[in-house]
N, C-alpha and C positions, 0 to 999 in steps of 0.2 A: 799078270804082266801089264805092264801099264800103257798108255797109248804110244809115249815116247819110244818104248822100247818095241813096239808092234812095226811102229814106224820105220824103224831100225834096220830090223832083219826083213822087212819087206823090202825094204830098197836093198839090202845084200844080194838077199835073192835074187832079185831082178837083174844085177850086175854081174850072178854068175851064169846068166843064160848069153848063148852065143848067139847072134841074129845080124844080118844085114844093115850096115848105116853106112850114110854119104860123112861122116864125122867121127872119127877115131875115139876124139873125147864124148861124145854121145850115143844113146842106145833110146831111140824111139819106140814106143809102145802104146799100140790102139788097143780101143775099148776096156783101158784099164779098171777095176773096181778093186779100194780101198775101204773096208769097211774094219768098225769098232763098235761096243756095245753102250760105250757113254764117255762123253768127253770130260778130264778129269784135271787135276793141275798139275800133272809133270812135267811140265816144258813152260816156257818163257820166250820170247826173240830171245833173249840172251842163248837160246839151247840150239839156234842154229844158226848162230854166228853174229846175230846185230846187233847193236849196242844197245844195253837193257836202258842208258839213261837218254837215249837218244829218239823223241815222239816223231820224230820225219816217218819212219815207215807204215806205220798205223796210221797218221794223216793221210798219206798216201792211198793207203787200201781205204778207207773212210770216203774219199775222194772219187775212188774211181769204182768202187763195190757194193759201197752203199746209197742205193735208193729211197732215200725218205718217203714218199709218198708211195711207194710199193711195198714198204716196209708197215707201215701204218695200216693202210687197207685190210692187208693180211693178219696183223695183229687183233682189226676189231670181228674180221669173219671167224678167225679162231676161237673168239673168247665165246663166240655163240655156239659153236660147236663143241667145246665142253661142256656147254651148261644142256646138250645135249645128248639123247641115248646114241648108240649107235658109231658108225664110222664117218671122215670126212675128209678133208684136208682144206690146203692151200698152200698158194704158189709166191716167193716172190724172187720178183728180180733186181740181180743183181749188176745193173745197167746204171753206173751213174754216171759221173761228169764223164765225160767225153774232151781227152785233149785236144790238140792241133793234129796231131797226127791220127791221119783216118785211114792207116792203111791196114791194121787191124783191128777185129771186135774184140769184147771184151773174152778175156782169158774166163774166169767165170761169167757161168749162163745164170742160172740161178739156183733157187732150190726150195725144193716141196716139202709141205712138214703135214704128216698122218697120224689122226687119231684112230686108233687099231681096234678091230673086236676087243680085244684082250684087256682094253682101258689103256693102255703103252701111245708111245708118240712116235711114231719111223720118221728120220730127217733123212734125205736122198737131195745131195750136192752136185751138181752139172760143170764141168770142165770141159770149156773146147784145147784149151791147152795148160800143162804146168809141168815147171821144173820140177820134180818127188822130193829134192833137198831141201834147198836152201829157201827157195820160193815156195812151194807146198808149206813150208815148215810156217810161215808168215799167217797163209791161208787158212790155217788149222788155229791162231792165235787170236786172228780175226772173225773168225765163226764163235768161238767160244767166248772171246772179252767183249765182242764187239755187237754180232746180231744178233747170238740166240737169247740172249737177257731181255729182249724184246718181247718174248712169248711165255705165257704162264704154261708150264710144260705139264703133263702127267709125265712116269716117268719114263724113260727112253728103252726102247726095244732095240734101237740100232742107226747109227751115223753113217753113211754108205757115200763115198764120194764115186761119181761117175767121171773119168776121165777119154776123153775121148784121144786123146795124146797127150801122151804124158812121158817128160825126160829125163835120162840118168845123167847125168854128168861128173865123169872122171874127179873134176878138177874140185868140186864139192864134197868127193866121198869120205874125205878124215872128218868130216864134222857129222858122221853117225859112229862114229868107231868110240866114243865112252857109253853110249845105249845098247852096244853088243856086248851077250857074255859072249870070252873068249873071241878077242876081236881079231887075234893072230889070224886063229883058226880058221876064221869068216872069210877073211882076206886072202886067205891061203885054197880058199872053195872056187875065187874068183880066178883065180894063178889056173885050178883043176877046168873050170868053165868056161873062160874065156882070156885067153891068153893077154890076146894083143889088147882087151879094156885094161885087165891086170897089167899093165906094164903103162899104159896110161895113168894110172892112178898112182902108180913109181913114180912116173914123169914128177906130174904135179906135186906130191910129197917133198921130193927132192927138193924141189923149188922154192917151198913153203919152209924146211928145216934149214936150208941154206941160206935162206933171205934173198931169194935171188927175186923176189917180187916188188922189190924196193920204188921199180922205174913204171911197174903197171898199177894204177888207181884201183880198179877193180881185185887184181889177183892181191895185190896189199892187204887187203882188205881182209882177206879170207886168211891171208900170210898172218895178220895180226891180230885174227879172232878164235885162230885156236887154241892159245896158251890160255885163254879168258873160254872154252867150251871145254876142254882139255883139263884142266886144271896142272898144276907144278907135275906131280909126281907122272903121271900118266903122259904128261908132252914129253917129258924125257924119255920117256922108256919109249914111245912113238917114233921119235928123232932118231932113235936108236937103233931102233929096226927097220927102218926105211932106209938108213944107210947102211945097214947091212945088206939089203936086198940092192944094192945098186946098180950091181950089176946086170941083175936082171931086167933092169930099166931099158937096156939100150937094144 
């Protein structure tokens, strides 16, 4: 299975458990850990909704994630630590520009990369906060195109993201439903686990197959990037069962 699809059914999952929120469209989750055994190329931004020809979002994370001078450090303590026996590691942070607005820290902390008895490398990912979808999906593009090319790696034992809160949200969940097999079915776990998110996730559908996102910039956005993560056949057949479910919408 490959990481995209790991991805996947991890956030389904998590959408069919029933738990307490101040936010209908949201399901909060402490001390989450996402882990995978090596980052590979199955996904693209284009695979969770951004525009593949569009460099604003990767500027963006480059901007505010990447460290150069913490990044360097840690690269030249590494390179001694291979050319050594034994175990080791290092740390970097993932602390860069700092906008105008200080009212919070950075979403990623940083993260630790180990050289293992075994010869293998563990990477361990720190989260104070991230959305699992749309955003997660960004941070997962940016680890692997962006930081870990920095480091001469042995080969990887395991990518463990540490999330310390971490959010579902309703309004993003069609943009994992072509990395599900049997996506009906998925969908239909969430209907069995938690009602009132499953009828959330109606809400927004509707919305998105009806064009009724026309007047929102944001929800637009997402209205006109699933026929381009979706592809032809499969938006159809999506459109198509989410209006049959409409009822159960209300």
């Amino acid at each position: 299975m490959t990481i995209i699809n790991e991805w996947a059914h991890f956030c389904n999952d998590l959408a069919t458990k029933e738990i307490r929120s101040s936010k209908p469209n949201t399901k909060t989750f402490n001390g989450l850990i996402f882990s995978f055994t090596n980052f590979d190329d199955s996904f693209d931004l284009k695979t969770f909704g951004y525009k593949p020809e569009s460099p604003k979002k990767m500027s963006q994370m480059m901007m505010h994630y990447f460290n150069t001078e913490s990044v360097e450090a840690a690269k030249k303590e590494y390179k001694k630590i291979l050319l050594k026996d034994g175990t080791g590691s290092v740390g970097v942070s993932c602390r860069g520009y700092r906008t105008g607005d200080k009212r919070q820290d950075f979403c990623i902390q940083g993260l630790t990369i180990s050289k293992l008895y075994t010869g293998k490398t563990r990477i361990d990912i720190f989260h104070r906060n991230t959305e699992l979808i749309k955003k997660f999906g960004a941070d997962l593009v940016f680890f692997r195109d962006k930081l870990m090319p920095n480091f001469d790696q042995l080969p990887i034992d395991s990518v463990n993201f540490y999330c310390a809160n971490a959010n579902i949200n309703a309004m993003f969940y069609p943009l994992i439903i072509p990395y599900l097999d049997n996506w009906k079915l998925r969908l239909n776990s969430i209907r069995l686990g938690d009602k009132k998110f499953y009828r959330q996730i109606l809400r927004w559908s509707l919305r998105y197959v009806n064009g009724e996102g026309d007047n929102y910039r944001f929800i637009k956005r997402v209205q006109d990037s699933l026929p381009r993560v979706m592809g032809k056949s499969l938006y159809k057949d999506f459109s198509n069962h989410i209006k049959e479910l409409s009822n159960e919408a209300l």
